[in-house]
N, C-alpha and C positions, 0 to 999 in steps of 0.2 A: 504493500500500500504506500509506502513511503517513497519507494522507486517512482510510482506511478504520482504521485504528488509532484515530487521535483521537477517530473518529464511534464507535465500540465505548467507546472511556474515556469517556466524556462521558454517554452512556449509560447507562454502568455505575454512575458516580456519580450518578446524576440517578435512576436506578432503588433503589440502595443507600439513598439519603436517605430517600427515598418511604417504602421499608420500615419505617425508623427512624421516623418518623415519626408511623405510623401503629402501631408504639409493637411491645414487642417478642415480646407474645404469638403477634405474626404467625411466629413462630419453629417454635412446636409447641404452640400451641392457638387455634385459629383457629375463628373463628366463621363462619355461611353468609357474610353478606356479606362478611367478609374473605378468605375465601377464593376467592369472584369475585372479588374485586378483585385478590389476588394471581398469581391466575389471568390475567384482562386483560392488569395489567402488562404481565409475563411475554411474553406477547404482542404486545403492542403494541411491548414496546421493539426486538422485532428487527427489525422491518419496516425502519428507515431504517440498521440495521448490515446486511443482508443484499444493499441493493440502494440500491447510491449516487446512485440518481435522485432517491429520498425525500426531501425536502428533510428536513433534522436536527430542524426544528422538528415537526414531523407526527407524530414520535414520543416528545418530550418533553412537546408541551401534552397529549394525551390521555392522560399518568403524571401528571401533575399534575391533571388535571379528577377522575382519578378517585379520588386523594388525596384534594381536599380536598372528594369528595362524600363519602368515608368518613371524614372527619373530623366532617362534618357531621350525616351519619349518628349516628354515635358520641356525640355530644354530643347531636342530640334523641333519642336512646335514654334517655338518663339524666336528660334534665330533662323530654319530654314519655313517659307513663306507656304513651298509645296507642301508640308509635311504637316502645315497647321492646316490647311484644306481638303488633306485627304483624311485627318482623322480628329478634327477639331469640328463642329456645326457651327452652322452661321445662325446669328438673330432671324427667328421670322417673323413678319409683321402680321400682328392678326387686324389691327386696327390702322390705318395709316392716314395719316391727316384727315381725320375725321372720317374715313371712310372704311365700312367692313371689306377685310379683303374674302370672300369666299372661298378663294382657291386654298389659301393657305390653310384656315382652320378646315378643308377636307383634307388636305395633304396629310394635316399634325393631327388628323383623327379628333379635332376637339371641340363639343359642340357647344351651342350660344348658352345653352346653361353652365358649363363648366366654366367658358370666356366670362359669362356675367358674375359668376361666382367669387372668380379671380379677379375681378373689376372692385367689386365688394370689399374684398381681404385687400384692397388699392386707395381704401375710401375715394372710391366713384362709383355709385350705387347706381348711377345716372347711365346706362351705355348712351347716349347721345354726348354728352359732356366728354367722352373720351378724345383724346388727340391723337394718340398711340399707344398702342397697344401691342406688347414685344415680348415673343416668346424667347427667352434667352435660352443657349448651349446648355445649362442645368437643367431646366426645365421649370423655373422660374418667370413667372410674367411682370414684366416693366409695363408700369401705366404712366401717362403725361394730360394730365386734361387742358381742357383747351383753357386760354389765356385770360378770357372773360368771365372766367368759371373760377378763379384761384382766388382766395380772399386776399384782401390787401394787406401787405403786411404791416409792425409798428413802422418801420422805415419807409414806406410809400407812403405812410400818414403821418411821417416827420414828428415821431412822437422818440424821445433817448429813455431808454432802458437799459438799466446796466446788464451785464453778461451774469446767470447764474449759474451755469458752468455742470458738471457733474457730481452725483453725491458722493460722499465719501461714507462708509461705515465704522466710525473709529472705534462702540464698542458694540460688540456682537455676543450677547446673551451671557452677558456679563463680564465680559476678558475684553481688554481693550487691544487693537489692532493698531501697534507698533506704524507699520507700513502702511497701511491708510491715516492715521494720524499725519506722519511725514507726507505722504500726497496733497492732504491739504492745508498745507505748509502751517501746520498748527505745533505745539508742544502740550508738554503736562503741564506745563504749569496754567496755557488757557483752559484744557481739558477740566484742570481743578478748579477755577476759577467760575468757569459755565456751569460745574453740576451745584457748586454751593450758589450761586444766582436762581437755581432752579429748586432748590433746595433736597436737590441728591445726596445723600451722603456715600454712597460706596457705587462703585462700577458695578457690584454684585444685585443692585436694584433693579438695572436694565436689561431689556430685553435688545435693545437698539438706542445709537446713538449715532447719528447721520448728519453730517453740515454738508451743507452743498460749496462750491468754489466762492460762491458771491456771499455765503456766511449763511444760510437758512438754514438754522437751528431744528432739526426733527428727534423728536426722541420717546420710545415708549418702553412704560414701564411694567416690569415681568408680574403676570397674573398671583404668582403663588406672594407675593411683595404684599 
């Protein structure tokens, strides 16, 4: 049993790398060939965890050969021009200046309830308000609405807003987060400063303690408190 553990960790890590590696769109936008290849893997890694005759190596060179053919891949995609068009897809327009294209949504098989759907998840609930409408190489749709359609922003209404930037988490369920503290170029000593204003006494109070870049104060305190 022990055997058969270490050959699964080993595996695991050697499968895990591969992924990272091969960079992290592999996540939830994959392209054809990367998703053979993840596919493969996948595959392949179990052969020598299922059946301990395998020798260990049988199933880690074939994770790696086929890494660094997709590595390889990858990079003459982007520096040879043939190489990205015989195995990269182009954008296809379902929508094009305002206008449905029908060939295409037969081509890519997808029908005006799927398009409208993904219009939806685009906040353009509207298909007439659409400008373009673009199937991208992962299988992701880009919407653009038309220009009459886009609320005004504060800057077209000449109004100044300061920037408030990203939150930061600096305590998380009761331990304060070193690294997020430094992100928003904060210290302990404001840290100590904000919870006695607020009237905190200990870090172990919170469930969350959040400033944003522009300074917006969020903080909630743990239930069993």
């Amino acid at each position: 049993m022990s055997v058969l553990i270490i050959r699964l960790l080993i595996i695991y890590f050697v499968t895990v790398f591969s992924m990272r590696i091969m960079g992290k769109r592999q996540l939830g936008q994959l392209q054809l060939s990367e998703l053979v290849s993840a596919i493969f893997i996948s595959e392949l890694a179990t052969y020598p965890v299922t059946n301990s005759d395998i020798p260990l190596t049988f199933g880690i060179l074939p994770v790696i050969t086929l890494l660094a053919a997709e590595v390889i891949l990858s990079f003459c995609s982007i520096k040879i021009p043939i190489m990205k068009k015989v195995f990269d897809d182009k954008p296809a327009f379902l929508i094009k200046r305002g206008k449905l294209m029908q060939e295409e949504l037969l081509k890519n098989r997808i029908t005006l309830d799927e398009l409208i759907s993904q219009l939806r998840q685009n906040n353009c609930p509207d298909i007439s308000k659409a400008f373009y409408a673009i199937l991208e190489p992962n299988g992701q749709v880009s919407v653009m609405v038309k220009a009459d359609e886009i609320p005004p922003t504060r800057k077209d209404m000449s109004l100044s807003v300061p920037e408030d930037g990203i939150c930061h988490a600096i305590i998380d369920d009761g331990k304060i987060n070193d690294i997020a503290l430094s992100d928003a170029l904060k210290n302990i000593r404001w840290l100590e400063k904000t919870m006695v204003a607020n009237g905190i006494k200990s870090p172990e109070e919170l469930f969350l303690l959040a400033v944003s870049d522009g300074g917006t104060l969020y903080f909630v305190r743990k239930e069993s408190s």
